[in-house]
C-alpha positions as YAML, in Angstrom:
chain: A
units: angstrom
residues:
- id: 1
  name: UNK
  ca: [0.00, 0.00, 0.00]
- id: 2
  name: UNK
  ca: [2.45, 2.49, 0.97]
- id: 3
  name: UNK
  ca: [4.32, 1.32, -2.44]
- id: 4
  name: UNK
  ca: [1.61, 2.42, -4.14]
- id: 5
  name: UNK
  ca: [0.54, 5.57, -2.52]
- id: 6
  name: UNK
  ca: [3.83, 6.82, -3.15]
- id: 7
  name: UNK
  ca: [3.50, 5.99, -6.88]
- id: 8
  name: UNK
  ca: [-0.07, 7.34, -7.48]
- id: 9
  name: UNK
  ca: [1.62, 10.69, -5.94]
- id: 10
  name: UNK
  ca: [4.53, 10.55, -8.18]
- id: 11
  name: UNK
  ca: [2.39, 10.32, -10.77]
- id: 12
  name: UNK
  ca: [0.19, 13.10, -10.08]
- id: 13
  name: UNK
  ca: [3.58, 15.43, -9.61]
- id: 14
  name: UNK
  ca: [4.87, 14.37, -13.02]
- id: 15
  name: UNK
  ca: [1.21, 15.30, -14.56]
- id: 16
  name: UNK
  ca: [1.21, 18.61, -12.49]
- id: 17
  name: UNK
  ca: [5.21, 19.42, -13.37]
- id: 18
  name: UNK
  ca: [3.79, 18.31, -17.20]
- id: 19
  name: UNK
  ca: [0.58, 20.73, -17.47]
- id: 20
  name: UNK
  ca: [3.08, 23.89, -15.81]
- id: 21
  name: UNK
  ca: [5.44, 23.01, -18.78]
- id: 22
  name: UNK
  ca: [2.48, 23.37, -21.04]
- id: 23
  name: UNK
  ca: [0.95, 26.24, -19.74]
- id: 24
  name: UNK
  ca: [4.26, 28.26, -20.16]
- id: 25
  name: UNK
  ca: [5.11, 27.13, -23.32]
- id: 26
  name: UNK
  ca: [5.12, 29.45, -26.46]
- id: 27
  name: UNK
  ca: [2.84, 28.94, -28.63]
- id: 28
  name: UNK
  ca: [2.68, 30.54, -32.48]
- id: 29
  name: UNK
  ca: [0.28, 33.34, -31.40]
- id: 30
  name: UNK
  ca: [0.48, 36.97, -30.83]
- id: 31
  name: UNK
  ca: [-2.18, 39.00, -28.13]
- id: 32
  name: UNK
  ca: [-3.33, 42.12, -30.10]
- id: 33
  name: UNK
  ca: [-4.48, 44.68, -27.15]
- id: 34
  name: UNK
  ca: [-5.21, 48.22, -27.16]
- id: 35
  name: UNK
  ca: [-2.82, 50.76, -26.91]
- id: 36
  name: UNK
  ca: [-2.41, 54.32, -25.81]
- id: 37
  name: UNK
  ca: [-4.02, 56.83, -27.66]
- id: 38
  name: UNK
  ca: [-1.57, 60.20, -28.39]
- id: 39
  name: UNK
  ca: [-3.57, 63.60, -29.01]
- id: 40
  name: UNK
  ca: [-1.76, 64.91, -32.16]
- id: 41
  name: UNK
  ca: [-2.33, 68.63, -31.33]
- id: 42
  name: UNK
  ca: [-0.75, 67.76, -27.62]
- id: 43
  name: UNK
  ca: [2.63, 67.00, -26.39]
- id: 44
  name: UNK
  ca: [4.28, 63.37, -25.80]
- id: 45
  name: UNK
  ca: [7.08, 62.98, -22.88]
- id: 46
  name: UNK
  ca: [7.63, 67.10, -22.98]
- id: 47
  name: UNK
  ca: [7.32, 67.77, -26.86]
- id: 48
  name: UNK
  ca: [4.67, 68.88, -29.25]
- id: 49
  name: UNK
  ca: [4.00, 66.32, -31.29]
- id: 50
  name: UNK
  ca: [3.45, 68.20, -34.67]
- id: 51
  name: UNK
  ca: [5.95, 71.19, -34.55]
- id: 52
  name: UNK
  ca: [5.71, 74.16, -36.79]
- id: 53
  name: UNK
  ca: [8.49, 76.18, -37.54]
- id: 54
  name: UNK
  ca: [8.38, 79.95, -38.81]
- id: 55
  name: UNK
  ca: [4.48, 80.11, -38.91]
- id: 56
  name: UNK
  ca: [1.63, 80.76, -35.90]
- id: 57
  name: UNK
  ca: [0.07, 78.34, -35.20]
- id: 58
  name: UNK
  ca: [-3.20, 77.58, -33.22]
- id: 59
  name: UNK
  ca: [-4.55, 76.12, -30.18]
- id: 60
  name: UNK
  ca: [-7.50, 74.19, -30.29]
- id: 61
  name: UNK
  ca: [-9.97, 73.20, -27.23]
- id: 62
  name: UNK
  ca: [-10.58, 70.01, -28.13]
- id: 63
  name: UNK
  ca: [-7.74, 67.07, -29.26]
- id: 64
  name: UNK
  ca: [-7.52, 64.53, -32.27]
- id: 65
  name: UNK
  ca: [-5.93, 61.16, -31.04]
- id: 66
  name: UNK
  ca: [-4.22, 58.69, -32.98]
- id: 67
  name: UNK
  ca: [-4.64, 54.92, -32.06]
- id: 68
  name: UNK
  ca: [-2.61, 52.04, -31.84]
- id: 69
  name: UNK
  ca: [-2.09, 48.56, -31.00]
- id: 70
  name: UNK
  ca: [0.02, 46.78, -28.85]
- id: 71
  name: UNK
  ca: [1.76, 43.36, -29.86]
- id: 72
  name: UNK
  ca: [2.22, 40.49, -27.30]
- id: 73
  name: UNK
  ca: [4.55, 38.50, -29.42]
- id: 74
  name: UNK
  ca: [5.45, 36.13, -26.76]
- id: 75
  name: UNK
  ca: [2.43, 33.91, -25.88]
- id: 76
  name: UNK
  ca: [1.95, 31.10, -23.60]
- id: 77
  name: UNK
  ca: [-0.83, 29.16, -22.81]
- id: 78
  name: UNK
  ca: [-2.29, 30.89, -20.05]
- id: 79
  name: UNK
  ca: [-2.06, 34.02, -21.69]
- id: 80
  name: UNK
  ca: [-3.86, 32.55, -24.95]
- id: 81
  name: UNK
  ca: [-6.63, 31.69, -22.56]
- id: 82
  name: UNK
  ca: [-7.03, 35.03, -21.03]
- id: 83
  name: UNK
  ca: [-6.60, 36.91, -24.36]
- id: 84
  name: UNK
  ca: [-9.64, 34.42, -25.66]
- id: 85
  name: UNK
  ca: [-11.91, 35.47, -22.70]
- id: 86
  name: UNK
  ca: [-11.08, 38.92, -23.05]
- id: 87
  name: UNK
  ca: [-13.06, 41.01, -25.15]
- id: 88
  name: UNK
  ca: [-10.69, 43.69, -26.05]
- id: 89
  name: UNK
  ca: [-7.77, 41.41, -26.65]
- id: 90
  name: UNK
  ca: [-7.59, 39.51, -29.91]
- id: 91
  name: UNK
  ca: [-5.47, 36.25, -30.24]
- id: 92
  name: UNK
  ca: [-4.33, 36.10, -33.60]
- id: 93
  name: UNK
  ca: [-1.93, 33.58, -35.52]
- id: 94
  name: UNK
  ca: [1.75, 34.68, -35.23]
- id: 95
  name: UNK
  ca: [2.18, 34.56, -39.28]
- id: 96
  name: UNK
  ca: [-0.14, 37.81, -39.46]
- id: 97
  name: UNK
  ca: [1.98, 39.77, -37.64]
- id: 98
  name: UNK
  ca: [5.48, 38.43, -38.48]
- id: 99
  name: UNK
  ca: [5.63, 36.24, -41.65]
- id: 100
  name: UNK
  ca: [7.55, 33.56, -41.42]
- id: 101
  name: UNK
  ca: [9.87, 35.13, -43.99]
- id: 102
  name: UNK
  ca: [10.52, 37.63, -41.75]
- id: 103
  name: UNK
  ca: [12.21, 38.24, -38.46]
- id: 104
  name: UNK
  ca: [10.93, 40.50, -35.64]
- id: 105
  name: UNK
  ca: [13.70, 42.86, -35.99]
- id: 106
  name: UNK
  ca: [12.74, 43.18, -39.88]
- id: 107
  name: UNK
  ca: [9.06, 43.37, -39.15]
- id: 108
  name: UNK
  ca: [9.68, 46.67, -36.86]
- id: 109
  name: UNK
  ca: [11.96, 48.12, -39.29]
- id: 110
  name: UNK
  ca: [9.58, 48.14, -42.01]
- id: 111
  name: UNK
  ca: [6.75, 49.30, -39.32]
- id: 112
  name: UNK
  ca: [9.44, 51.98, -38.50]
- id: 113
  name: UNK
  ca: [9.72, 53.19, -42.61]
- id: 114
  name: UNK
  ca: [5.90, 53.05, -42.51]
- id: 115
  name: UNK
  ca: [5.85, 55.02, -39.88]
- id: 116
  name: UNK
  ca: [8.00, 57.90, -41.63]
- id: 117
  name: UNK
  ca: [6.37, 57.89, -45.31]
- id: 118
  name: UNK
  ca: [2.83, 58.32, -43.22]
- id: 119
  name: UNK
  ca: [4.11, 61.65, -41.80]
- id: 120
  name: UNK
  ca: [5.68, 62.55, -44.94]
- id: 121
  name: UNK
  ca: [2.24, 61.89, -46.98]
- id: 122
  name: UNK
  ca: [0.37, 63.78, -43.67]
- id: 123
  name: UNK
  ca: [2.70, 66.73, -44.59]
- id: 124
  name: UNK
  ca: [2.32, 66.49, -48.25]
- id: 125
  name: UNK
  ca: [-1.71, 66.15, -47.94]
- id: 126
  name: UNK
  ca: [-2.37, 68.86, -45.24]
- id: 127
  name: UNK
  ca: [0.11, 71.49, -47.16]
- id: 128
  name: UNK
  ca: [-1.84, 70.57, -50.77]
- id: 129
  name: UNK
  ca: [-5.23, 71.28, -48.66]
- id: 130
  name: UNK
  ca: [-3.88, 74.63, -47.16]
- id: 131
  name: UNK
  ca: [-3.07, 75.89, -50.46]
- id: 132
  name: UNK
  ca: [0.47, 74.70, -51.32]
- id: 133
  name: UNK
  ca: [0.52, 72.16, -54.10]
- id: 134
  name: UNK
  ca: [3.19, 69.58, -54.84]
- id: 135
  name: UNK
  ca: [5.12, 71.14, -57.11]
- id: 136
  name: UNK
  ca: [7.41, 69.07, -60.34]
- id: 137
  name: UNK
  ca: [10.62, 70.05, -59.98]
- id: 138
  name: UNK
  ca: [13.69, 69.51, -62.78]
- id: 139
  name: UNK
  ca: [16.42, 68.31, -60.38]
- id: 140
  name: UNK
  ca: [19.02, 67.78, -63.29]
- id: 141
  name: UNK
  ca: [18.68, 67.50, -67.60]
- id: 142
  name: UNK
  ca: [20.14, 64.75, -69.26]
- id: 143
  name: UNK
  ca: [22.32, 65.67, -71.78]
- id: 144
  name: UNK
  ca: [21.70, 64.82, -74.72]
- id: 145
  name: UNK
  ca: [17.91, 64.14, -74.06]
- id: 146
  name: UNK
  ca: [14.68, 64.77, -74.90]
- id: 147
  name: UNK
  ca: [14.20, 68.48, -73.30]
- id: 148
  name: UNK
  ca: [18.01, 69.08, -73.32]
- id: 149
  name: UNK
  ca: [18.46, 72.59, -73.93]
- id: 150
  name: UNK
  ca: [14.70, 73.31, -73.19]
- id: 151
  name: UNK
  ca: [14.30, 72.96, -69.62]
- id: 152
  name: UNK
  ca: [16.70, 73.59, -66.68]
- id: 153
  name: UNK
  ca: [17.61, 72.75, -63.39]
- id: 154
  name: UNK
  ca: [14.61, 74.36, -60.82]
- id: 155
  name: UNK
  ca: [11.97, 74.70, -63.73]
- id: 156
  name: UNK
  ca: [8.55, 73.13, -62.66]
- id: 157
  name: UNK
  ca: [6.77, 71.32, -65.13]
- id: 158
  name: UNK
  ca: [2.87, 72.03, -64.82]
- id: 159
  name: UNK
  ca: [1.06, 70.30, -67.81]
- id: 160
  name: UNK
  ca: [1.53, 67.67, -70.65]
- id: 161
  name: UNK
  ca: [-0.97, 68.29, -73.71]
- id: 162
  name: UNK
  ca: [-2.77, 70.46, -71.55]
- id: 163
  name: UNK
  ca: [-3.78, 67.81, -68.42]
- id: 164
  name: UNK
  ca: [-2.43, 68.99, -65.03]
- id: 165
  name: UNK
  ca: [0.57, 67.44, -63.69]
- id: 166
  name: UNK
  ca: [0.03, 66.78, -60.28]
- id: 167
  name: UNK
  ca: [2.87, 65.07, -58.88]
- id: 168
  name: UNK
  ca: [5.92, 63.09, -60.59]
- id: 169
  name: UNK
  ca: [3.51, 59.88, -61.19]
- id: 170
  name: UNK
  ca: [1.64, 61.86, -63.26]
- id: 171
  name: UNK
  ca: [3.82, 62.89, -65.20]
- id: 172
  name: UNK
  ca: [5.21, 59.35, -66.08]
- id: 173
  name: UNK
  ca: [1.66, 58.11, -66.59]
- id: 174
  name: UNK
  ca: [1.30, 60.61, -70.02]
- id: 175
  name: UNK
  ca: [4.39, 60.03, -71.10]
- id: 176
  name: UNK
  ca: [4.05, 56.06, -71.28]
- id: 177
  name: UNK
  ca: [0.24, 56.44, -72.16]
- id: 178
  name: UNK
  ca: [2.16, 56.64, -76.03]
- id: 179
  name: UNK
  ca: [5.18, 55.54, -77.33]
- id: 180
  name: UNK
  ca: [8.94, 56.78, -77.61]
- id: 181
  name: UNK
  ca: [9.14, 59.09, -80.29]
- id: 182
  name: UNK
  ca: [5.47, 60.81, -79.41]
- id: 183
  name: UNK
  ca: [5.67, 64.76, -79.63]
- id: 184
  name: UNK
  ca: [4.04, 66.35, -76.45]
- id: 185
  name: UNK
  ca: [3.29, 70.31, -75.62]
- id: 186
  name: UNK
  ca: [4.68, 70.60, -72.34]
- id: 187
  name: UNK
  ca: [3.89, 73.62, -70.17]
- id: 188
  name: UNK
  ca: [6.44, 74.64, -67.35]
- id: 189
  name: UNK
  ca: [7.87, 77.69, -65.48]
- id: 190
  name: UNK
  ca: [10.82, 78.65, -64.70]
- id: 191
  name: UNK
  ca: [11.46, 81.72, -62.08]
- id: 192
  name: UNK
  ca: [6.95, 81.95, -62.00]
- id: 193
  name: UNK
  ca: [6.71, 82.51, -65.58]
- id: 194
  name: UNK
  ca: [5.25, 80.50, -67.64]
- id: 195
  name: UNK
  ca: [6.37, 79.13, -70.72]
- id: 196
  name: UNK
  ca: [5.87, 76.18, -73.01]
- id: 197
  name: UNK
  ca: [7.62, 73.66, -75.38]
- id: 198
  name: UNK
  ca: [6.77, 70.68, -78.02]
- id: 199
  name: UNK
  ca: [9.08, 68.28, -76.79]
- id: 200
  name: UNK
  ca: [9.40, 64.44, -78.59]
- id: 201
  name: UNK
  ca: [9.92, 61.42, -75.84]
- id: 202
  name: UNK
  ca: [13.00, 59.02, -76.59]
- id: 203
  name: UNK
  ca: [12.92, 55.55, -75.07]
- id: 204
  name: UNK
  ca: [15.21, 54.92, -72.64]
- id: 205
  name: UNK
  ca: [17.47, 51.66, -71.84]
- id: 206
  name: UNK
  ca: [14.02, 49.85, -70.86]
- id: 207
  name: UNK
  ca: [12.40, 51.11, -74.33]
- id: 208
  name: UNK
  ca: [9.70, 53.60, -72.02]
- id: 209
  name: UNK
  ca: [9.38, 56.66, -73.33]
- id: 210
  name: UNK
  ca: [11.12, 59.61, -71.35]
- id: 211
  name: UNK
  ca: [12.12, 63.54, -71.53]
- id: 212
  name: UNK
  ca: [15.65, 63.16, -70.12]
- id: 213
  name: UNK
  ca: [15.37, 64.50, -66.43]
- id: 214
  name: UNK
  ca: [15.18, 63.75, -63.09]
- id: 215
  name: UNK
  ca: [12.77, 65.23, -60.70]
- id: 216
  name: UNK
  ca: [11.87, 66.10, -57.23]
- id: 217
  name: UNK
  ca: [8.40, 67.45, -55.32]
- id: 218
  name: UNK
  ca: [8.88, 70.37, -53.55]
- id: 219
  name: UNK
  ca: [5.71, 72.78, -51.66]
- id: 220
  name: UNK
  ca: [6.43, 76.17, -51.11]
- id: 221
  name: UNK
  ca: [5.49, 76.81, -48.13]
- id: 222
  name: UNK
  ca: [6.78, 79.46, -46.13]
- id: 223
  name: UNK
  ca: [7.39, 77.06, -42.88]
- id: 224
  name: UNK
  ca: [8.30, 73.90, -41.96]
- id: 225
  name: UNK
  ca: [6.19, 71.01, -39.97]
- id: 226
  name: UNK
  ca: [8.17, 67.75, -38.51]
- id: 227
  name: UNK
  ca: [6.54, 65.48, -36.18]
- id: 228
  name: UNK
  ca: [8.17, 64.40, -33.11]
- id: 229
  name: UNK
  ca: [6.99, 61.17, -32.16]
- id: 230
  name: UNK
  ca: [8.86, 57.75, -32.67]
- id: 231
  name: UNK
  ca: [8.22, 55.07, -30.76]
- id: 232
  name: UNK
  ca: [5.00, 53.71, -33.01]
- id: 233
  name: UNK
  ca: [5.40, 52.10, -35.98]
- id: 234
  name: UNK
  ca: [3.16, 51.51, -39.39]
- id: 235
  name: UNK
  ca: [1.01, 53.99, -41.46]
- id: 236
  name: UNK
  ca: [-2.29, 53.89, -39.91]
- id: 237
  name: UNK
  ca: [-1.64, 57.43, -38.01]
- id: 238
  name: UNK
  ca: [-1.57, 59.20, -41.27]
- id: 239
  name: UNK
  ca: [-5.01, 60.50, -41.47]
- id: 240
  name: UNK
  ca: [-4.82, 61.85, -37.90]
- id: 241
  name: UNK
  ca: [-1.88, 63.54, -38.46]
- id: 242
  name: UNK
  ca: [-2.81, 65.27, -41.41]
- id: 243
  name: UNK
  ca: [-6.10, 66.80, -39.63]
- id: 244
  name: UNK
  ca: [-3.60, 67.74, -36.80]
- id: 245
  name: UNK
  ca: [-1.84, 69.78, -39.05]
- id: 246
  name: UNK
  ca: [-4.22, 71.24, -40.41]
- id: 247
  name: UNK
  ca: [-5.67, 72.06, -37.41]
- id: 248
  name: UNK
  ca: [-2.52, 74.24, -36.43]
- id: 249
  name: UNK
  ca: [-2.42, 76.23, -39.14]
- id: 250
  name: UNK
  ca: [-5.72, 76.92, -39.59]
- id: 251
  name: UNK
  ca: [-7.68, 79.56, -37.60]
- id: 252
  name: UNK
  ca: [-10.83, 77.54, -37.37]
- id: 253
  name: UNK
  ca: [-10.59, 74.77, -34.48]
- id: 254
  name: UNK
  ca: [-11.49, 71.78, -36.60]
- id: 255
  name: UNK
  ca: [-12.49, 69.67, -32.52]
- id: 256
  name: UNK
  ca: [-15.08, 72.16, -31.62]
- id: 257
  name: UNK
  ca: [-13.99, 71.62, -28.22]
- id: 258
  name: UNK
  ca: [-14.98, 67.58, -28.69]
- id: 259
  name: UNK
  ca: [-12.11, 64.63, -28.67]
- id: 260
  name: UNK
  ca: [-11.97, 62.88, -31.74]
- id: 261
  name: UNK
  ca: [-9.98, 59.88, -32.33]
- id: 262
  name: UNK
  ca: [-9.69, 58.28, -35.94]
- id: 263
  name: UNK
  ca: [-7.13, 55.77, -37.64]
- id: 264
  name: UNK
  ca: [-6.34, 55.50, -41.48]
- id: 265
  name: UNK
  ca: [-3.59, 55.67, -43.67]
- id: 266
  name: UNK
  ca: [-3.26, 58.35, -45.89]
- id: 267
  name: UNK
  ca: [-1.38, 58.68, -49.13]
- id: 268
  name: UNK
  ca: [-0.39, 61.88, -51.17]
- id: 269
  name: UNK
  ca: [-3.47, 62.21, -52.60]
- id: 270
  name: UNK
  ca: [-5.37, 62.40, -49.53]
- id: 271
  name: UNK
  ca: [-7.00, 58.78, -49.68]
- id: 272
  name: UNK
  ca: [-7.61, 56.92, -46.43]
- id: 273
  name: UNK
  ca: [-6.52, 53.24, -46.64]
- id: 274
  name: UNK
  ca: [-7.60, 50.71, -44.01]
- id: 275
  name: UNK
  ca: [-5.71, 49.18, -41.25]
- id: 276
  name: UNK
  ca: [-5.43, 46.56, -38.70]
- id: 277
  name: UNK
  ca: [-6.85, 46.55, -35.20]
- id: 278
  name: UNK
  ca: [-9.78, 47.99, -35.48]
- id: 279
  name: UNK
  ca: [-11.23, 46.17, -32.38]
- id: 280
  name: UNK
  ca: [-8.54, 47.35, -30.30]
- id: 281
  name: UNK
  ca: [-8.24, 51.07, -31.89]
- id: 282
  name: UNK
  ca: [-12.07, 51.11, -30.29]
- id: 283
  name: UNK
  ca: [-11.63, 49.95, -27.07]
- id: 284
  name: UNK
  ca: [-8.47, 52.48, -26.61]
- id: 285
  name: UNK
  ca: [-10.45, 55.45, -27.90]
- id: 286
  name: UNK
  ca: [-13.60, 54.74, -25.89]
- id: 287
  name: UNK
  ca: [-11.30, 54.77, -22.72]
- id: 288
  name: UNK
  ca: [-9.49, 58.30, -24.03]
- id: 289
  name: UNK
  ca: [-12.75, 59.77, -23.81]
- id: 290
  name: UNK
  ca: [-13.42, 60.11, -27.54]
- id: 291
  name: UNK
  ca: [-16.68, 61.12, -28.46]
- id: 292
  name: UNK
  ca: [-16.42, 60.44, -32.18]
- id: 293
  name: UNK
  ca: [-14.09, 57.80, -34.29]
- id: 294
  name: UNK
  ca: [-13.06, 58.21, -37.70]
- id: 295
  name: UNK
  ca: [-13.20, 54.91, -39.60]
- id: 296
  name: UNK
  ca: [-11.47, 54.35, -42.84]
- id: 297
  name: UNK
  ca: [-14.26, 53.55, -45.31]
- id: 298
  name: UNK
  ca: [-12.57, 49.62, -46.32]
- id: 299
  name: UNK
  ca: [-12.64, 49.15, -42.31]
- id: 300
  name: UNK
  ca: [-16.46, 49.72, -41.56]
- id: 301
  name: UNK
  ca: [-17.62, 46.30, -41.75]
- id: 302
  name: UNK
  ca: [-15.39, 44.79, -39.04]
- id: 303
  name: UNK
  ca: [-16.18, 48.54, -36.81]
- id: 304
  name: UNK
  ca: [-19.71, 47.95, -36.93]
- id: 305
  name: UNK
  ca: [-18.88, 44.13, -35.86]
- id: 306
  name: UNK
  ca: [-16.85, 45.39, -32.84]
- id: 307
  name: UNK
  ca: [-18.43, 48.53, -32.07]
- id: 308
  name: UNK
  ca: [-18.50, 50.08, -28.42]
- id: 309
  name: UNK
  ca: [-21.48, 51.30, -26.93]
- id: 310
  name: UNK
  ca: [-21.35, 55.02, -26.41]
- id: 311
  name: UNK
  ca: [-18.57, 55.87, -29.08]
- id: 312
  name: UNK
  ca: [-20.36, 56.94, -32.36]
- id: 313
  name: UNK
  ca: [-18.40, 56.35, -35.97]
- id: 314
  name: UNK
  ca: [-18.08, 58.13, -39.21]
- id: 315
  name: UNK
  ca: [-17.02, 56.42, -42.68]
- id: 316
  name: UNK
  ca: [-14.17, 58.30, -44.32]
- id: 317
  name: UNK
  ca: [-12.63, 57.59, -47.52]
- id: 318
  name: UNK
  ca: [-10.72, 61.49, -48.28]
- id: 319
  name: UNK
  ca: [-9.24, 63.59, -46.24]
- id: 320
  name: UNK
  ca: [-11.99, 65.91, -47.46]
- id: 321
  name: UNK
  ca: [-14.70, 63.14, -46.12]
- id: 322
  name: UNK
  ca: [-13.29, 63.53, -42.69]
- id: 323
  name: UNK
  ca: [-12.73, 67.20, -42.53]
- id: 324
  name: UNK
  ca: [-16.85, 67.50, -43.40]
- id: 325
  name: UNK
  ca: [-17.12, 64.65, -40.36]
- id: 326
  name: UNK
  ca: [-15.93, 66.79, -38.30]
- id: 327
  name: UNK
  ca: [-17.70, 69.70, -39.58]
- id: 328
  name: UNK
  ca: [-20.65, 68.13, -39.50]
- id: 329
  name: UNK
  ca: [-20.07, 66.76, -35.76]
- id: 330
  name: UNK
  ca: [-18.88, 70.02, -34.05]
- id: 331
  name: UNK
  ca: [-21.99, 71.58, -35.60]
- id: 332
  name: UNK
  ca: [-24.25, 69.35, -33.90]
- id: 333
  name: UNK
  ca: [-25.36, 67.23, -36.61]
- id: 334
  name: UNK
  ca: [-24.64, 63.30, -37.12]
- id: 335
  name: UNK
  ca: [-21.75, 62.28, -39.68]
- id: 336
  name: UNK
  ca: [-22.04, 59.82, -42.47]
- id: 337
  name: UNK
  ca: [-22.07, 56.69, -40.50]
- id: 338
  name: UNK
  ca: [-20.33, 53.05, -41.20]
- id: 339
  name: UNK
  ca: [-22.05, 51.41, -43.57]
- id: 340
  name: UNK
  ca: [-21.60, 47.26, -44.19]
- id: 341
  name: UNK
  ca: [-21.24, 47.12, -47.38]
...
């Protein structure tokens, strides 16, 4: 008997030592959570967060948050478990986060590059809206090329057969529309006057038509913004970024005195692009005390699936779509809401 009552014990240690080593093992999942909130038109750790040099800026009484997400990349068992019964957490399979092609440290640099071409495209969007455009700009002539002795260094190139050029991809998308040897009128100035040419493509190495230069986007404005925040990563702050600002340099208080929070990626047109985390983005809004969320447009289906009671949200596509949001809620009236389709 006593034989055996030890070995029923051991047995029952080896099954306890056994589940402990399960319960902290990793397993290929990641916890998505919410994370803090950062009021763009505020200051993080001591700094303004959007920072405008050589211009006056404005102070607004209400605040437009960004949203994130925080990534538990190590996940036990346990944790798994909690994360399941948790209704703000999200467990998610490991490969969404970090494909397997990728490591962790590769998966945060890109997040990190992200991070920088969504400011840049805030900057380039709020500028266009406040009345700078992006401009063409001849960095160098070829010699030898196609507008060789017809255009110079610092001349910006404004039209192609009369159609608006409107930023460098423009540009190449008339000039490959027809082939090398296709004779174009193409409208520039140089030193604000204008002037134009007829100008014949030759194809390059590749055989695609081209004019012989290289170019660069410039936006004359009389000041300079930089954003001072760093320790986020991806694009999906663009959109909140650009309203912040344009917030600053406008004279109108786009808030209204409310707390808006919003997520979206923005490019240099001003389109908003979907992101990930909606669920969370919610949940960490809601607690920030926002009383409106701005939803990209491709995002609205999963929103209304995980929407929190209390925290109204408006479907934006533009830039333009969420400045009239805004408009439309700091005037009293209800914004164009999520729609499932």
């Amino acid at each position: 008997m006593r034989r055996r009552g030890v070995t029923v014990i051991l047995g029952a240690l080896i099954t306890a030592l056994l589940a402990v080593g399960v319960m902290a093992a990793p397993l290929p999942y990641v916890v998505l959570k919410p994370g803090p909130t950062v009021n763009t038109l505020g200051s993080d750790n001591g700094t303004e967060v959007i920072q405008v040099k050589d211009a006056k800026t404005t102070t607004s009484t209400g605040q437009l948050r960004l949203t994130t997400v925080n990534v538990q990349s190590q996940v036990e068992l346990v944790w798994a478990i909690s994360g399941w019964f948790n209704s703000s957490d999200a467990v998610v399979p490991r490969e969404l986060i970090y494909p397997p092609d990728r490591t962790e440290k590769q998966v945060e640099q890109r997040n990190a590059e992200e991070w920088t071409e969504s400011q840049n495209s805030a900057v380039t969007v709020a500028l266009t809206k406040l009345g700078y455009p992006v401009l063409t700009v001849v960095k160098a002539v070829t010699a030898g090329g196609a507008v060789s002795g017809v255009l110079q260094k610092g001349d910006v190139v404004t039209a192609l057969d009369g159609t608006k050029i409107t930023g460098p991809a423009k540009l190449t998308e008339l000039l490959r529309a027809k082939p090398a040897g296709t004779t174009f009128t193409l409208s520039y100035t140089r030193a604000g006057k204008p002037a134009t040419a007829k100008v014949t493509t030759k194809a390059g190495e590749d055989k695609t038509p081209r004019l012989g230069i290289e170019i660069e986007t410039k936006q004359n404005a009389p000041f300079k913004v930089e954003i001072d925040l760093d320790k986020i990563g991806g694009p999906s702050a663009g959109l909140m970024f650009t309203l912040g600002i344009m917030d600053k340099l406008e004279p109108e208080d786009l808030t209204g005195g409310k707390i808006i929070a919003g997520t979206g990626t923005i490019d240099n047109n001003g389109n908003v692009g979907p992101i990930g985390g909606i669920p969370q983005k919610l949940v960490g809004a809601k607690k920030a005390g926002a009383q409106l969320f701005l939803v990209p447009q491709g995002n609205c289906a999963e929103a209304l699936r995980n929407s929190v009671d209390g925290l109204p949200m408006a479907e934006v596509a533009t830039v333009d779509d969420a400045l009239t949001a805004l408009k439309t809620f700091t005037g009293g009236g209800t914004p164009k809401p999520c729609s499932a389709e």
